[in-house]
C-alpha positions in Angstrom: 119.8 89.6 92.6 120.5 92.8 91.3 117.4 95.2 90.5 117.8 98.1 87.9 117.8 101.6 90.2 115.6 103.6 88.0 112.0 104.1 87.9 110.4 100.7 89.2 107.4 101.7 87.3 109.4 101.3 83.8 112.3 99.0 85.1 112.2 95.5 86.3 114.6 93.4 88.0 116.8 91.2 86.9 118.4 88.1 87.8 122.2 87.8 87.7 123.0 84.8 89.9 124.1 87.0 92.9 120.9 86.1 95.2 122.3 82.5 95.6 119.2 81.5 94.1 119.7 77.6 92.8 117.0 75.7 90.7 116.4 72.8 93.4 115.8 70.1 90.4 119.9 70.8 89.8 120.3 69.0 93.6 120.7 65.4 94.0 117.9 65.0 96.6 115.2 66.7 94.2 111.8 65.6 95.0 109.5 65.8 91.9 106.3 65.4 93.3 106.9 68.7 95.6 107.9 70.6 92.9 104.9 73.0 91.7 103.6 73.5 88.0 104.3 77.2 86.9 100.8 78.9 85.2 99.7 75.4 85.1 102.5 74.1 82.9 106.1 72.7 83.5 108.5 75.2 85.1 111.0 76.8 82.6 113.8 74.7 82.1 116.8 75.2 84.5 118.9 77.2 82.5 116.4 79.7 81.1 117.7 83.0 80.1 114.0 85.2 80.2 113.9 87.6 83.4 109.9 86.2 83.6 111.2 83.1 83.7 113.7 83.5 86.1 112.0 85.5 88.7 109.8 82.3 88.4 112.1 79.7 88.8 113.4 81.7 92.2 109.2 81.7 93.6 109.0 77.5 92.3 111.9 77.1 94.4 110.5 78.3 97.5 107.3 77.0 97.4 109.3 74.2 96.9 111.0 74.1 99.9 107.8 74.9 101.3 106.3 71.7 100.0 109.6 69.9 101.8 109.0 71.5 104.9 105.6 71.1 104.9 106.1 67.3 103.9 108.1 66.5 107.0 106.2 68.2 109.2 103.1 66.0 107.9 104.9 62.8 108.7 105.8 64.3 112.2 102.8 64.3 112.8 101.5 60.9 112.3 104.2 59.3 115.4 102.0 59.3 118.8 102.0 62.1 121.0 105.5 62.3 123.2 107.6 64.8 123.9 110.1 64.2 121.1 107.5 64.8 118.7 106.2 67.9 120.2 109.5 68.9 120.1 110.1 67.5 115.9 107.0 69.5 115.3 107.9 72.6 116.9 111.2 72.2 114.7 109.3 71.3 112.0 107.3 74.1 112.5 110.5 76.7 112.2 111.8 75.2 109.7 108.4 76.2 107.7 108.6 79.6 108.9 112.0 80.4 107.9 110.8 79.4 104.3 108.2 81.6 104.5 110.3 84.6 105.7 112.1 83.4 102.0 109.1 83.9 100.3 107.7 87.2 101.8 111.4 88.2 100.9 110.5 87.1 97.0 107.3 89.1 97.3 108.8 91.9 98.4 111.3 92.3 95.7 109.5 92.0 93.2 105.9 93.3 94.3 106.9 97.2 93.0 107.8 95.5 89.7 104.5 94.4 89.3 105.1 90.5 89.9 102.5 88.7 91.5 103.0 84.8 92.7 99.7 82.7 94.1 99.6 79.8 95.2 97.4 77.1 94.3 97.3 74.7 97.6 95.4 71.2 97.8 95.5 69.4 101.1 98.8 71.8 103.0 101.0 71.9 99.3 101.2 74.1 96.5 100.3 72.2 93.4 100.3 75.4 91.0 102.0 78.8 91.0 99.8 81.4 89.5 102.2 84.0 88.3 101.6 87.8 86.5 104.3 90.5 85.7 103.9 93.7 85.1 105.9 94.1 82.4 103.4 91.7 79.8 99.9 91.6 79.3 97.6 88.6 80.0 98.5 87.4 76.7 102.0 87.6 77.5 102.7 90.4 75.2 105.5 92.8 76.6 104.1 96.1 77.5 104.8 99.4 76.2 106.1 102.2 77.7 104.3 104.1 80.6 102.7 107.5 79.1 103.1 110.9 81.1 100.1 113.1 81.0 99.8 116.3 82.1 97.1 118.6 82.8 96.6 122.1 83.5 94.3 123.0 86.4 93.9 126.3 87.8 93.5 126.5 91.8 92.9 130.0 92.6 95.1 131.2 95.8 93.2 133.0 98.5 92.9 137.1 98.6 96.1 138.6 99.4 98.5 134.5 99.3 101.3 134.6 97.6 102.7 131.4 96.0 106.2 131.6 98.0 104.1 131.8 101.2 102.6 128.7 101.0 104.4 125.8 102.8 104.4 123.1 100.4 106.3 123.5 97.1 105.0 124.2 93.6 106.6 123.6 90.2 104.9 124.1 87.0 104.4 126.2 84.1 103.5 129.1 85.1 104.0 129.3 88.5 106.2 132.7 89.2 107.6 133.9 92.6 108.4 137.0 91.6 
């Protein structure tokens, strides 16, 4: 995952295959009925090339693995109370909570960019990822560029300050140290 290094309100990240991310439908052991819709719609396909789509596919496949987790540690808990399945559950358990470290990971990358990834959950699983990007509208137009706006306002300096006294910095037309 490599992320442009420029303003992250007018840059986004992008996808390159580094992050180890892989689509978990590409595996032998994919579960279909774990996997979550995207928007309420079928994920992108595997090989899709859109950065949307990809930052997607990489927050389908955790909640995936979510859903897996979560899954096993259901069936856990329908054996009868022993010891080995307190200890299974505790397991179990872990296992979930390393996915979600995954996830908050996810969420973290992609947060400043403007990505936003909730779940929709019915009885413990995700069924639906609701997903937004900064970088389109609701309509899923792209955005424009961000504007800069500037204003001039005039804050007076008390009798007998000078501006290179003060001890924060100030840049602007028309500020003069001299």
């Amino acid at each position: 995952m490599a992320i442009n290094h420029q303003d992250p309100m007018t840059s986004t990240p992008e996808t390159d295959g580094r992050s180890g991310f892989q689509d978990p439908r590409s595996r032998s052991d994919f579960l279909p009925q774990h996997y979550p819709r995207a928007n309420g719609k079928d994920a992108p396909p595997i090989d899709a090339a859109a950065q949307n789509d990809r930052i997607l596919l990489e927050f389908l496949a955790v909640y995936y693995e979510l859903n897996r987790e979560y899954s096993r540690l259901v069936e856990v808990r329908k054996r009868p109370d022993s010891q080995q399945r307190s200890e299974a559950e505790r397991e179990r358990l872990q296992a979930i909570e390393k996915v979600l470290v995954l996830r908050d990971g996810l969420e973290d990358r992609y947060a400043p960019f403007g990505v936003i990834a909730e779940p929709v959950v019915q009885e413990g699983f995700t069924v639906d990822l609701k997903a937004s990007f900064g970088n389109v509208d609701t309509a899923g137009r792209r955005r424009s560029d961000l504007y800069t706006i500037t204003a001039y306002v005039p804050i007076p300096l008390p009798k007998g300050a000078k501006v290179e006294d003060l001890p924060i910095q100030i840049e602007g037309p028309g500020i003069s140290t001299e």
